[in-house]
N, C-alpha and C positions, 0 to 999 in steps of 0.2 A: 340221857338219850344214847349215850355209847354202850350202854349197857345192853341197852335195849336190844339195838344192830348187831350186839355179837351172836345175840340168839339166832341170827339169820343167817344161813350159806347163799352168799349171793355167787354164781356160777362165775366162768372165767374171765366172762366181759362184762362183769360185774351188774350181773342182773339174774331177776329172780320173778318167777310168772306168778303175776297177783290174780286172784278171782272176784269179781266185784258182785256182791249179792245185794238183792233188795231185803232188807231186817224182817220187813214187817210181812212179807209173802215167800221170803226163800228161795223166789225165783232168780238165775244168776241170771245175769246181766249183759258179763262180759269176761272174758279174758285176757288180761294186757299183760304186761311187764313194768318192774320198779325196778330204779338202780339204788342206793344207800340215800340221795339226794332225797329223787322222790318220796319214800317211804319217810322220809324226817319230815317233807313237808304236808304230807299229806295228815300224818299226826301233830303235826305243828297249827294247822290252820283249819283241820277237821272237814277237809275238801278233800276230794281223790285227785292225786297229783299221781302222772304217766310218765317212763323213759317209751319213748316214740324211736323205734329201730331205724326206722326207714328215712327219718329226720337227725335223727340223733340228737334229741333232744327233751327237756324237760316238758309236761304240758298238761296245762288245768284244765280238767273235764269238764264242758260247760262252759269255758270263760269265753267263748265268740257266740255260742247257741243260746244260752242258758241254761242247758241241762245239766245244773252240774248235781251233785253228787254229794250229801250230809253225812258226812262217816261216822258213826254209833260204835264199831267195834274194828280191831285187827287185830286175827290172829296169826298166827303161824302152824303148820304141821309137826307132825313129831319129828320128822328129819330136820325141821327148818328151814328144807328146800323151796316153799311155798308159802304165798299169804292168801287170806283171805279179809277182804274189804268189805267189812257189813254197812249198806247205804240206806238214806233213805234220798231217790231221785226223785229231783225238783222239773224229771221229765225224759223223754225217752233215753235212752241208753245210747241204742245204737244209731249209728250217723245217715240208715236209710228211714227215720224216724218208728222205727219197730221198739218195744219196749225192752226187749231187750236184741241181742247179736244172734242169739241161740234162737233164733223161729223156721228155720230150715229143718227139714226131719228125714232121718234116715230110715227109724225103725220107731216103734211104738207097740206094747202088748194089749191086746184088744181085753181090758180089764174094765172098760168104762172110767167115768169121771175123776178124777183126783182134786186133793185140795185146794186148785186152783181153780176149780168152781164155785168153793166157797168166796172167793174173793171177787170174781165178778157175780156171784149174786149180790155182795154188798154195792158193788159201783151200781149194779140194775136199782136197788132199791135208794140209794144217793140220787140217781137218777130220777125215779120216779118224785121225790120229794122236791127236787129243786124244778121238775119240768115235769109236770103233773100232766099223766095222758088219762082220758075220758075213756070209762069203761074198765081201768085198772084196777085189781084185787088194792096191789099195795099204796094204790094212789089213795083210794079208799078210806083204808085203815090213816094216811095219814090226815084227812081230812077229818074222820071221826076223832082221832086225838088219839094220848095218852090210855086215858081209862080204856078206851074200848079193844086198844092193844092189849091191855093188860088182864084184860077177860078171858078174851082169847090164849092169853098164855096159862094162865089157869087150867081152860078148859083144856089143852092140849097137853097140860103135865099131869092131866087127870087122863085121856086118851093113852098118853106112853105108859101109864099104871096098870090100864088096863090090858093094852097087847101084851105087856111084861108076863104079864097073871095067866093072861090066854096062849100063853109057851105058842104064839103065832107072828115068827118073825118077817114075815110080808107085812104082816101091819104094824109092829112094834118098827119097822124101817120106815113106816111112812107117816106116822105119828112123831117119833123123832123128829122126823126130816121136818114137819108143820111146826112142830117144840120150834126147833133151828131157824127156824125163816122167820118167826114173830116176836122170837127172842132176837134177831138181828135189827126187826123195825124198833123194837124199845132202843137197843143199843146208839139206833140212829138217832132216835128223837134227841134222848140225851147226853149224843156226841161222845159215846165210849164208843172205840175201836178194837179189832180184830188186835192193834199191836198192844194196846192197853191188856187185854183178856193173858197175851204172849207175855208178857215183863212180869204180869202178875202168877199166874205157873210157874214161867221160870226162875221167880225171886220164890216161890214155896217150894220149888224141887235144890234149889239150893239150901234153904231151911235148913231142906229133908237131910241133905248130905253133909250137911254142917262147912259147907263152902261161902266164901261172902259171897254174895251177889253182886249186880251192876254198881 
């Protein structure tokens, strides 16, 4: 463990700004601080443990709310001024119950939707499975089952063949996108995840690079 810590410049009051991300969406969290304690116990017990300024003191994320906080990874930056906490939260982040701290917005480029669309399409299509609404495309499909998902993904990876051929990417984008959406209901029926698809790229980009993985 001491080895560990030396990697780490922890500043004059002996602290060092951690960034707490969600593993499996990427989205941060939060921004706190760790002093040498913290950071041992938080590797110690695979909970995200805090030096709290204002208190001065240590403190388990979660341990009076229950949100706390499954630590999967920590790294450090290349100065070592900095950590980063890869979690997986057993619930909101932040203490005004927002998922995470960061939902306040300054600025934003009007580029349209980003990755984190795909992530609440999955919670919409969770949803629709556990609280089936009438008149629903994906209520639907989970009602016909399996097979009939699987038809459709057929027919859809036969659709993206064909935009590909017809060099017309208006539709080769909306074919994909159908690809995406009924490849996400297979995923659900049988309980593979977005983070499952992540570990497995990134255990083949490691391969790739001849680095161990997780």
């Amino acid at each position: 463990m001491d080895e560990i810590m030396e990697q780490v410049m922890f500043d004059e009051s002996g602290l060092v700004p951690a960034i707490i991300q969600d593993i499996d969406t990427g989205k941060v969290l939060t921004l706190a601080y760790m002093n040498e304690a913290a950071l041992q116990k938080t590797i110690e017990t695979k909970e995200t443990w805090l030096f709290s300024r204002s208190r001065q003191e240590l403190w388990n994320k979660g341990e009076t709310s229950g949100n706390k906080q499954m630590v999967k990874r920590v790294k450090y930056d290349c100065d070592g001024d900095a950590i980063l906490v890869q979690v997986q939260p057993l619930g909101p982040a932040c203490h005004t119950g927002s998922e995470s701290c960061f939902y306040k917005q300054l600025y934003e480029e009007d580029n349209g939707a980003d990755f984190a669309m795909l992530n609440q399409l999955v919670n919409t299509i969770k949803s629709r499975r556990n609280n089936p609404v009438d008149g629903s495309y994906t209520t639907y499909l989970f009602n016909e089952g399996i097979d009939k998902v699987l038809k459709k993904v057929g027919e859809e990876t036969g659709e993206v063949i064909i935009g590909a051929k017809n060099a017309d990417n208006a539709e080769l984008i909306w074919e994909i996108s159908d690809l995406i959406y009924h490849t996400l209901i297979v995923m659900e029926i049988r309980n593979v995840t977005l983070s499952d698809i992540r570990k497995e790229l990134y255990q083949r980009h490691m391969q790739k690079e001849g680095i161990r993985g997780e």
